[in-house]
N, CA, C and O of each residue as an XYZ file, in Angstrom:
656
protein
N       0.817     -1.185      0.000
C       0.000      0.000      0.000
C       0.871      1.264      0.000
O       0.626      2.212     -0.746
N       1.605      1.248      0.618
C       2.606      2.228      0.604
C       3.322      2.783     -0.548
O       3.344      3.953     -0.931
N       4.044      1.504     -1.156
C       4.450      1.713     -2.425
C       3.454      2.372     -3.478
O       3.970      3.262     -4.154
N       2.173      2.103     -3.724
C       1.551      3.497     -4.285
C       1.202      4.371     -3.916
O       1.000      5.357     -4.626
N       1.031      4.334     -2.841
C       1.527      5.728     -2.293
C       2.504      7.100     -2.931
O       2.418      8.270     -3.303
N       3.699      5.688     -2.685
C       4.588      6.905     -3.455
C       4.897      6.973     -4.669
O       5.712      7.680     -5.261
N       4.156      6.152     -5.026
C       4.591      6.444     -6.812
C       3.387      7.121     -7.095
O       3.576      7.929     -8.004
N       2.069      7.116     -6.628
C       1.276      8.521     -7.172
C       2.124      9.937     -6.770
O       2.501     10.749     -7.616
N       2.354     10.073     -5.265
C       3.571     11.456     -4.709
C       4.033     11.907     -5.864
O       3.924     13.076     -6.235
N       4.704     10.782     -6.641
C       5.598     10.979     -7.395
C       4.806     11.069     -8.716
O       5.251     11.989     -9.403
N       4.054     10.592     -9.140
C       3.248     10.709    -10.322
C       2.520     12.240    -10.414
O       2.350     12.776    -11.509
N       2.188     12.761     -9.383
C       1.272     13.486     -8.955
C       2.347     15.000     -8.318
O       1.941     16.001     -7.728
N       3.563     14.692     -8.664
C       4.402     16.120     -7.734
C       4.251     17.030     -8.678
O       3.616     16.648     -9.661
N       4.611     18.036     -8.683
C       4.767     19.402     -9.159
C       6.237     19.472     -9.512
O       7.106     19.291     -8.659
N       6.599     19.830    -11.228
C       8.092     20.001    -11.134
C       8.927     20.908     -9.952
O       9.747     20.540     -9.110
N       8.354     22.267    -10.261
C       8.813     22.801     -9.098
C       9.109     22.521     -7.463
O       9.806     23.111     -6.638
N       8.294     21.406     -7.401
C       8.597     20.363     -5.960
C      10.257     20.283     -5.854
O      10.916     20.254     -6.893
N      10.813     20.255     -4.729
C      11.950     19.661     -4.350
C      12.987     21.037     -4.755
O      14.172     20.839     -4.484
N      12.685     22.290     -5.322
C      13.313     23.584     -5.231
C      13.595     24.423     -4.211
O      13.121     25.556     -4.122
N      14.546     23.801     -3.220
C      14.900     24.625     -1.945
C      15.365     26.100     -2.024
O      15.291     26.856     -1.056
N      15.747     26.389     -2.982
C      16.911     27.834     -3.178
C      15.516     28.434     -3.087
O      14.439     28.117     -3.593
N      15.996     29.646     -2.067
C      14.273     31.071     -2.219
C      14.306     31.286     -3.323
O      15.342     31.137     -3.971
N      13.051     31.743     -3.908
C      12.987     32.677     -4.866
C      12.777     34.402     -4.451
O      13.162     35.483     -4.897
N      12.400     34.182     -3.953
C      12.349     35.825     -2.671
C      13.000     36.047     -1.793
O      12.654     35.572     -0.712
N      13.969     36.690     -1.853
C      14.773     37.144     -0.568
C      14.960     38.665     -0.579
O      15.255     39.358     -1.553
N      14.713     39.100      0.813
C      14.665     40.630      0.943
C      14.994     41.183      2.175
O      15.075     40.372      3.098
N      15.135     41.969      2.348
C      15.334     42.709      3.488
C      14.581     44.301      4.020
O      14.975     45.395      3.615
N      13.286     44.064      5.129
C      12.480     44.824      4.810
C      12.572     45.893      6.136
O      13.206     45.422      7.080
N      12.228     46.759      6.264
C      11.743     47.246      7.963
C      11.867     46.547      8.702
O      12.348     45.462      8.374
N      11.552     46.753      9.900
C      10.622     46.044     11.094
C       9.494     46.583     11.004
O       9.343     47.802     11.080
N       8.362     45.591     10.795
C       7.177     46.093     11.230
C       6.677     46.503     12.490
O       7.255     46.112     13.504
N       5.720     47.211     12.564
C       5.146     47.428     13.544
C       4.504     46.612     14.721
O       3.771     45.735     14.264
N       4.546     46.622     16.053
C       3.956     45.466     16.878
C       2.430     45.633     16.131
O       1.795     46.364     15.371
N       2.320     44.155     17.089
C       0.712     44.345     16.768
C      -0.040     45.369     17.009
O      -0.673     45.854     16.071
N      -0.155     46.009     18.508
C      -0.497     46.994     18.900
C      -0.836     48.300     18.339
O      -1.727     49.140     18.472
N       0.600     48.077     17.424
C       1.043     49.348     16.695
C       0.604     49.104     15.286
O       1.048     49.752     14.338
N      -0.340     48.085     15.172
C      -0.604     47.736     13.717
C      -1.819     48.088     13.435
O      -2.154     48.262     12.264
N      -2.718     48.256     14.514
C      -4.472     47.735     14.498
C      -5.142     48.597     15.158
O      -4.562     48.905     16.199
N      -6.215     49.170     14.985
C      -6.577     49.976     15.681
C      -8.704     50.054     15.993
O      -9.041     49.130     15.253
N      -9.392     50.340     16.313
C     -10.574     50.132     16.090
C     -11.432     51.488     15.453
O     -11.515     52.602     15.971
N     -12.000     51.051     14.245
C     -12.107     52.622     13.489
C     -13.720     52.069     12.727
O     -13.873     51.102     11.980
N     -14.643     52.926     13.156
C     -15.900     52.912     13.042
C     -16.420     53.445     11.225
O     -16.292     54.507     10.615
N     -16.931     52.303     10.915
C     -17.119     52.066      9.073
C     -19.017     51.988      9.162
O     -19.643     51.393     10.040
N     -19.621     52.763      7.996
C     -21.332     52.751      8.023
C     -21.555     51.157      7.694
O     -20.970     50.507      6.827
N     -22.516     50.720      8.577
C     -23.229     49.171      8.513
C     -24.373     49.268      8.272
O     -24.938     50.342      8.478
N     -25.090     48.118      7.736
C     -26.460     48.141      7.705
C     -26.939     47.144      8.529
O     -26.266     46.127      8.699
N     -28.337     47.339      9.229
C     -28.960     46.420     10.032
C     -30.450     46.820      9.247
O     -31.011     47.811      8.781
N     -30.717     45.142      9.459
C     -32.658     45.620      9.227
C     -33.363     44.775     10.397
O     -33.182     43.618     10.776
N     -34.018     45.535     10.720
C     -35.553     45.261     11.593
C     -36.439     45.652     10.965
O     -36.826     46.689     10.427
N     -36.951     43.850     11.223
C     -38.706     43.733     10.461
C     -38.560     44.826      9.209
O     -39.202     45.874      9.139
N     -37.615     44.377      8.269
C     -37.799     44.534      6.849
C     -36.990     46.259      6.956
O     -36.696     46.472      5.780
N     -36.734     46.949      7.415
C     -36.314     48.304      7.921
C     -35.018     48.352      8.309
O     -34.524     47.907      9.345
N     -34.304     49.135      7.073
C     -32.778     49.012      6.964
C     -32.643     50.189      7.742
O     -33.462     51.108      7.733
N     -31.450     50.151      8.515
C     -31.251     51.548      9.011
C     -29.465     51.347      8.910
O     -28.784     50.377      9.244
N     -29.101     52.505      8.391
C     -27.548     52.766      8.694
C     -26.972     53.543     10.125
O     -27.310     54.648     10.549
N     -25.856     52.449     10.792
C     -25.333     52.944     12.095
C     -24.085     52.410     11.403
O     -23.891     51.837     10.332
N     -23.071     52.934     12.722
C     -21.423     53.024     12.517
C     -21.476     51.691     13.329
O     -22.244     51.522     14.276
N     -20.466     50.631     12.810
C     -19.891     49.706     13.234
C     -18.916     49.321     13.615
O     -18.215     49.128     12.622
N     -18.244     49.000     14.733
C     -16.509     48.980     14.849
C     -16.184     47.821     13.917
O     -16.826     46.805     13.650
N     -14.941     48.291     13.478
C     -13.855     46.953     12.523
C     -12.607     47.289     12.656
O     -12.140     48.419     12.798
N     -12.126     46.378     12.612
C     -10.160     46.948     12.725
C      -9.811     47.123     11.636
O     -10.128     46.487     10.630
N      -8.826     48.385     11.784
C      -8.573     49.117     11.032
C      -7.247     49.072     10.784
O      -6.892     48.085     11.428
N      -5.928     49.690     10.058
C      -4.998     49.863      9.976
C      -4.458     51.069     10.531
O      -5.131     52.071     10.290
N      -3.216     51.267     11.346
C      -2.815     52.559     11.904
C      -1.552     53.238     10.726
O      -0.792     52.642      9.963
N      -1.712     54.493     10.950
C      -0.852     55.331     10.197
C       0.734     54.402     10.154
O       1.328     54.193      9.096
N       1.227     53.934     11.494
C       2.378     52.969     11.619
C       2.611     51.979     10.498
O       3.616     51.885      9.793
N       1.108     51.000     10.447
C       1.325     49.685      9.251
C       1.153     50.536      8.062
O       1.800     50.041      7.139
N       0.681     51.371      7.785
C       0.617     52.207      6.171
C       2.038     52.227      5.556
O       2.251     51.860      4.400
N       3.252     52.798      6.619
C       3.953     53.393      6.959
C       4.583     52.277      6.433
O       5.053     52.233      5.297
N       4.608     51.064      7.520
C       5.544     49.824      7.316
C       5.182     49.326      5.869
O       6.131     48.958      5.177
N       4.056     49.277      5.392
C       3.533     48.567      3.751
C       4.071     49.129      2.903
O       4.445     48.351      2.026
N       4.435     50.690      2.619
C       4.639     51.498      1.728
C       6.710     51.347      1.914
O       7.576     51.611      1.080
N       6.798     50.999      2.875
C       8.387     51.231      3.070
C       8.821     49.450      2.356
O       9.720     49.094      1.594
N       8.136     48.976      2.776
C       8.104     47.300      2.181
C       7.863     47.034      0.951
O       8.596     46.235      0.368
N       6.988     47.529      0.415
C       6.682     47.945     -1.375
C       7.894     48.170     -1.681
O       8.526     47.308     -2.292
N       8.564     49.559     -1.269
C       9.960     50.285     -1.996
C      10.629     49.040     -1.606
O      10.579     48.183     -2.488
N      11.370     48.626     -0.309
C      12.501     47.640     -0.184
C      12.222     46.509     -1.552
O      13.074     46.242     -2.399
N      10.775     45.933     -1.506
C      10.781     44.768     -2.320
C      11.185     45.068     -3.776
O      11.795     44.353     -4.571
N      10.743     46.173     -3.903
C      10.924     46.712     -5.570
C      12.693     46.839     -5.944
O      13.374     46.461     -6.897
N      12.973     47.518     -4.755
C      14.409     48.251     -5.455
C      15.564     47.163     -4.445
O      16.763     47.254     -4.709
N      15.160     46.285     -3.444
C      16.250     45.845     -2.710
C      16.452     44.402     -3.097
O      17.607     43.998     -3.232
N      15.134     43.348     -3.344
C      14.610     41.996     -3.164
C      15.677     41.711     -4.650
O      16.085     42.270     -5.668
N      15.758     40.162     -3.735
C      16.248     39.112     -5.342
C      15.336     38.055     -5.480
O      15.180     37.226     -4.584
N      14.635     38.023     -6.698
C      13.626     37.368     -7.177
C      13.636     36.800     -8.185
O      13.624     37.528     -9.178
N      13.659     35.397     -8.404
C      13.517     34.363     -9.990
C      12.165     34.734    -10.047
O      11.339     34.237     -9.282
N      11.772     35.879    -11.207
C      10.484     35.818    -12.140
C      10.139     34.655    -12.422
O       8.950     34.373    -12.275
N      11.067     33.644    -12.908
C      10.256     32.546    -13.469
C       9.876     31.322    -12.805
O       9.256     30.373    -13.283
N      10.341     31.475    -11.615
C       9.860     30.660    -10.489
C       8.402     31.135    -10.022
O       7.509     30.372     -9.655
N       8.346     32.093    -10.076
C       7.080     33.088     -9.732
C       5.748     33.096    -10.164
O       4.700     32.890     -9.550
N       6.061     33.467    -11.739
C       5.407     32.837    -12.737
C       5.168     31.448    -12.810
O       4.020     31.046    -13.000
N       6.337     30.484    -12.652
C       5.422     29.090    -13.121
C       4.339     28.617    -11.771
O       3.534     27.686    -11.749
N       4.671     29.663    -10.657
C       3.598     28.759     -9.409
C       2.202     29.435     -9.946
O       1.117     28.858     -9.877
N       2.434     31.009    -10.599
C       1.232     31.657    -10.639
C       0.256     30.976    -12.225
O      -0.939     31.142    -12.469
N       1.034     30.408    -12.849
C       0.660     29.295    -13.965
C       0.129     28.072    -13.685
O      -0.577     27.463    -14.489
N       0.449     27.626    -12.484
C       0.399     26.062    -11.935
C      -1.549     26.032    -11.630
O      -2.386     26.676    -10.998
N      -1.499     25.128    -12.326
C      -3.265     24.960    -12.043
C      -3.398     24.278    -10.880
O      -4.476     24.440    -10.308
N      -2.461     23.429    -10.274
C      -2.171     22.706     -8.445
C      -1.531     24.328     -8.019
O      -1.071     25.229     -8.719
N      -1.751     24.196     -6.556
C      -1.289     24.704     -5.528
C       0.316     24.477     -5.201
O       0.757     23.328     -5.185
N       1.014     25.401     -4.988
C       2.736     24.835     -5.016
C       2.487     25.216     -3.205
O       2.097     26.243     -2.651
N       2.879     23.989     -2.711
C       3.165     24.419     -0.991
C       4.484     25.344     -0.852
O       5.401     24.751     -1.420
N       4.864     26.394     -0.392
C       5.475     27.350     -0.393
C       6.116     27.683      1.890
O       5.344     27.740      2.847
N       7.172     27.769      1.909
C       7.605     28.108      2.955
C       7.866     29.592      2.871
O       7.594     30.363      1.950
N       8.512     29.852      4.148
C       8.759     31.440      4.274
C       9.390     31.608      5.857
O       8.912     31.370      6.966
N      10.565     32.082      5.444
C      11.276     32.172      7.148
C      11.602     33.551      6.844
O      11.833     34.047      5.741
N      11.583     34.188      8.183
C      11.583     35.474      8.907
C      12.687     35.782      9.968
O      12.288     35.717     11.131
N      14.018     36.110      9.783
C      13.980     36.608     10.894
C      14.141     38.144     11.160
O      14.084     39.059     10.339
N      14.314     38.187     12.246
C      13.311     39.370     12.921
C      14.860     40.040     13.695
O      15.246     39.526     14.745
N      15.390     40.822     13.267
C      16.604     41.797     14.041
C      15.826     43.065     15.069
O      15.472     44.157     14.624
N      15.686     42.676     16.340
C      15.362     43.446     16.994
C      16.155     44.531     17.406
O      17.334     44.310     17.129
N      15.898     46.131     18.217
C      17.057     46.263     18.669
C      17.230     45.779     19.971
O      17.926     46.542     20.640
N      16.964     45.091     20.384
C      17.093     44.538     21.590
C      16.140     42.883     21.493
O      15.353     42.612     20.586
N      16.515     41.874     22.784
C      15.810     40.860     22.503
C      14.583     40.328     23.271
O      13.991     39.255     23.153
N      14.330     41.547     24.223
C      13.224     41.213     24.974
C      11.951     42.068     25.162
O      11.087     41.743     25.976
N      11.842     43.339     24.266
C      11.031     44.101     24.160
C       9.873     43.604     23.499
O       8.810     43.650     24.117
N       9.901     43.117     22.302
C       8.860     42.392     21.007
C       9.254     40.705     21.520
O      10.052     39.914     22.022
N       7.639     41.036     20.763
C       7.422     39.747     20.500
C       8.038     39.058     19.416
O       8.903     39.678     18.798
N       7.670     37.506     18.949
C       8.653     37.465     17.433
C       7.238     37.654     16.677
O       7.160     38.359     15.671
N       6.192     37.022     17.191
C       5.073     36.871     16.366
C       4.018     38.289     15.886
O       3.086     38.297     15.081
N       4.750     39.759     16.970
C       3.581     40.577     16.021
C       3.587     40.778     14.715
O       2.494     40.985     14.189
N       5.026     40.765     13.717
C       4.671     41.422     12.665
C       4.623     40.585     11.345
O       4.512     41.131     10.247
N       4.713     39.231     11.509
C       4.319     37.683     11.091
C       3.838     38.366      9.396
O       4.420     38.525      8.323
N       2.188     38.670     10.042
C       1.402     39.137      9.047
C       1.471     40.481      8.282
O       0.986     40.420      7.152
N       1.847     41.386      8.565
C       2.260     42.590      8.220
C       3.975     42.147      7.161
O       4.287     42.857      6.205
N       4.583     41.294      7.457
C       5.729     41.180      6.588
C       5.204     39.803      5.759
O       5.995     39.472      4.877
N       4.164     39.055      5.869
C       3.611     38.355      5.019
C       3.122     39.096      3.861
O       3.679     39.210      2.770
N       1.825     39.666      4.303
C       1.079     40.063      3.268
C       1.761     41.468      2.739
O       0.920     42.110      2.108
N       2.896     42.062      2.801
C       3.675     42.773      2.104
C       4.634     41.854      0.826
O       4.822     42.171     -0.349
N       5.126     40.613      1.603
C       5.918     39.880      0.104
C       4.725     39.514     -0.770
O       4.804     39.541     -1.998
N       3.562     39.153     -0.081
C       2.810     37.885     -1.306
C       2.064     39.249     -1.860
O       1.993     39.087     -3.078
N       1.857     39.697     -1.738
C       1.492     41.500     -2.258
C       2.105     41.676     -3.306
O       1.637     41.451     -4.422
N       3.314     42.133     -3.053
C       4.344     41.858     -4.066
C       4.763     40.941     -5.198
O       5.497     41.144     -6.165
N       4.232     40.103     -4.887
C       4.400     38.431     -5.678
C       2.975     38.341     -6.294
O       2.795     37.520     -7.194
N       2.161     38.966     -5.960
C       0.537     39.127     -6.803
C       0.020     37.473     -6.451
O      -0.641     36.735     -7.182
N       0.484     37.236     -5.288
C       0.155     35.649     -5.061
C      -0.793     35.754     -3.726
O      -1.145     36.802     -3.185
N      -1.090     34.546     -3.364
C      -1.915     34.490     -2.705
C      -0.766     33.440     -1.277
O       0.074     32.544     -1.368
N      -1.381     34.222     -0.111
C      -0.312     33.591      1.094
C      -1.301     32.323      1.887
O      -0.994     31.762      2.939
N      -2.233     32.130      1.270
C      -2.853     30.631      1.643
C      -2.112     29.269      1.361
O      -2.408     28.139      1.748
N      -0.563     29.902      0.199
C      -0.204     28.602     -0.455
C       1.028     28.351      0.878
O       1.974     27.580      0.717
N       0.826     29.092      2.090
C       2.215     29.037      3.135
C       2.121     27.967      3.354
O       0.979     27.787      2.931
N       2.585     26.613      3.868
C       2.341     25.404      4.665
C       3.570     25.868      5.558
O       3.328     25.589      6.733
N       4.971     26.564      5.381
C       5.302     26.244      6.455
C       5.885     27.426      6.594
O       6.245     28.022      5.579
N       6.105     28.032      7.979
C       6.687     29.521      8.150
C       7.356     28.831      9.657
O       6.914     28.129     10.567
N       8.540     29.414      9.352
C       9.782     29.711     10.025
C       9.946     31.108     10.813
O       9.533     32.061     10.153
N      10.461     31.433     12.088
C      10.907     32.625     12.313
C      11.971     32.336     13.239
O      12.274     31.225     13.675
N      12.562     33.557     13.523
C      13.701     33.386     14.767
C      13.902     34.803     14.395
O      13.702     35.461     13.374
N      14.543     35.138     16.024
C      14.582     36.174     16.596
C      16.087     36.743     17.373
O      16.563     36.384     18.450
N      16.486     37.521     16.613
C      18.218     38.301     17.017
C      17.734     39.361     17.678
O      16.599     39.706     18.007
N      18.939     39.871     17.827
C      18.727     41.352     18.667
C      20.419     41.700     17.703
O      21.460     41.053     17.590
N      19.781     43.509     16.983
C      20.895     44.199     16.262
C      20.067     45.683     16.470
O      19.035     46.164     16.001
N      21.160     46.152     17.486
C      20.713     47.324     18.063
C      21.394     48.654     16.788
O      21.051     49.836     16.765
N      22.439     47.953     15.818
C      22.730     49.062     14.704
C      21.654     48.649     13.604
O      21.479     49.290     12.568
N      21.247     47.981     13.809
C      20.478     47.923     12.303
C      19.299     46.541     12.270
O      19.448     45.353     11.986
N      18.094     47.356     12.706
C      16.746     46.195     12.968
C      16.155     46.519     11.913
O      15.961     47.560     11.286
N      15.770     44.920     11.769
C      15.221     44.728     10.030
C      14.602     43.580     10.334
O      14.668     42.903     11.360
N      14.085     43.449      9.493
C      13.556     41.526      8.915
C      13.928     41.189      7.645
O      13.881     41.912      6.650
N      14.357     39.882      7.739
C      14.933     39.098      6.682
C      13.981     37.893      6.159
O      14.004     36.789      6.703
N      12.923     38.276      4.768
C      12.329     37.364      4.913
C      13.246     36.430      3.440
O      13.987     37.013      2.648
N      12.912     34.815      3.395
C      12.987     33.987      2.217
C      12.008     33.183      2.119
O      11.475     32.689      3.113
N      11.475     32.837      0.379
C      10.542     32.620      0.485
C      10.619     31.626     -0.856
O      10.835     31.964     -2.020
N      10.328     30.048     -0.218
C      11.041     28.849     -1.498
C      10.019     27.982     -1.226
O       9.185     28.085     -0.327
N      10.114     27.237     -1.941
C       8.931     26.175     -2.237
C       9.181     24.666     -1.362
O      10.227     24.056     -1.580
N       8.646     24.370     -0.837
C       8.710     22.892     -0.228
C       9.172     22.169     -0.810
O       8.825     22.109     -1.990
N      10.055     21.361     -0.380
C      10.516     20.045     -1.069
C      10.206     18.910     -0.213
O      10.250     18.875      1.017
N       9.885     17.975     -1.036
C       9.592     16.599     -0.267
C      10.307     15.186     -0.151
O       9.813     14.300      0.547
């Protein structure tokens, strides 16, 4: 049973399978903590009673001037700093399967006990796959770790395809 197993795996892989080298590597900001990411900012809703729509303000989280700040500085790094195989890029955004995709982070604090590692996870996610016009549902596996570089705090993300 096993043995077909792996010969469908194998019948069934994705060339791009088994491509460890990133295709994305960059070096971006530090994002913002969470704290410093989110904020609660009141958007018009609709409610109806007994057939009777009425418009009131609804809370939703919002983005703070900080993450604008961090997205727009992450745009420029990715554009003018990042090293990227286009055609790695392209063939996942071609691939009619799903390519499982990793992504490690680390995180240069200036110090190592102030932050967390996990606030800015998502904020330096959805800035690369932004960038990549891709979609970050294809993550299966994310990596981080956490330094302390009091001359120069950044995040280092790479971003390569699973191999099996």
């Amino acid at each position: 049973m096993q043995a077909i197993r792996d010969l469908v795996s194998l019948l069934f892989k994705h060339p791009l399978q088994g491509c460890d080298v990133p295709f994305l590597s960059a070096t971006l900001p530090l994002p913002p903590s969470v704290n410093g990411s989110y904020r609660i900012v009141q958007v018009p809703g609709q409610t109806t009673i007994k057939g009777n729509k009425t418009i009131r303000l609804v809370n939703r989280l919002g983005s703070t001037p900080e993450l604008e700040s961090f997205k727009y500085e992450a745009a420029i790094a990715l554009q003018q700093d990042s090293i990227l195989d286009d055609l790695i890029v392209e063939s996942i955004r071609a691939s009619s399967k799903k390519i499982p995709l990793r992504i490690i982070m680390r995180f240069y604090f200036p110090t190592m006990w102030l932050r967390d590692i996990d606030g800015g996870i998502k904020a330096v996610q959805d800035a690369c796959f932004l960038h990549l016009g891709m979609n970050d549902n294809q993550v299966v596996q994310l990596v981080t770790e956490k330094f302390a570089d009091k001359a120069n705090p950044r995040c280092e993300v790479e971003i390569s395809i699973v191999g099996k």
